[in-house]
C-alpha positions, 0 to 999 in steps of 0.5 A: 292554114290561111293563104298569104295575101299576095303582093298588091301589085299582082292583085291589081294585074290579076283584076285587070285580067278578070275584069273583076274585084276582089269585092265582087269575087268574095260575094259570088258564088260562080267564078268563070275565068276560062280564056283569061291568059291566066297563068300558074302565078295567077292560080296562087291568086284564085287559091288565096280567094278560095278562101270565099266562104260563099264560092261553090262553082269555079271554071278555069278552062281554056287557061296555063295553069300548069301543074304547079298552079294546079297543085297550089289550087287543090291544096288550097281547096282541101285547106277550106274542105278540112277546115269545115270537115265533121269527119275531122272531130278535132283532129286532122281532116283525113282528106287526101289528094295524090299529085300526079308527078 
């Protein structure tokens, strides 16, 4: 399932912290946003561009994600992981994660 495109607002905030657009982030295939003060409402918004179909590489060291921000970009990454599977055959990606809780 698509990620719901976050409030404008906290997408112009989020591009002020990365010195970036979301122009620029759906045409790279690296992202480095360690030491950006981002924080777990911040990893909502990574997880909405890991939609990117060209992202291969992102760096989010040195951040406050936190466990929620965490969890939000794992699920997002399997979601784009299952959603081009060829273990899938049609049925649900068998791809798993366990949280650590």
């Amino acid at each position: 399932a698509a990620i719901e495109r976050p409030a404008q607002e906290a997408l112009d905030a989020f591009w002020e912290k990365v010195g970036s657009s979301e122009e620029e982030v759906r045409s790279s295939t690296s992202l480095t946003y360690h030491h950006k003060g981002l924080d777990a409402g911040d990893a909502r918004i990574v997880a909405y561009l890991l939609a990117s179909p060209v992202l291969t590489n992102l760096n989010l060291g040195w951040n406050k994600i936190g466990a929620e921000g965490t969890e939000g970009l794992v699920q997002a990454h399997l979601a784009r992981v299952c959603a081009a599977c060829p273990l899938a055959f049609g049925r649900k990606c068998q791809h798993t994660y366990m949280s650590r809780k």
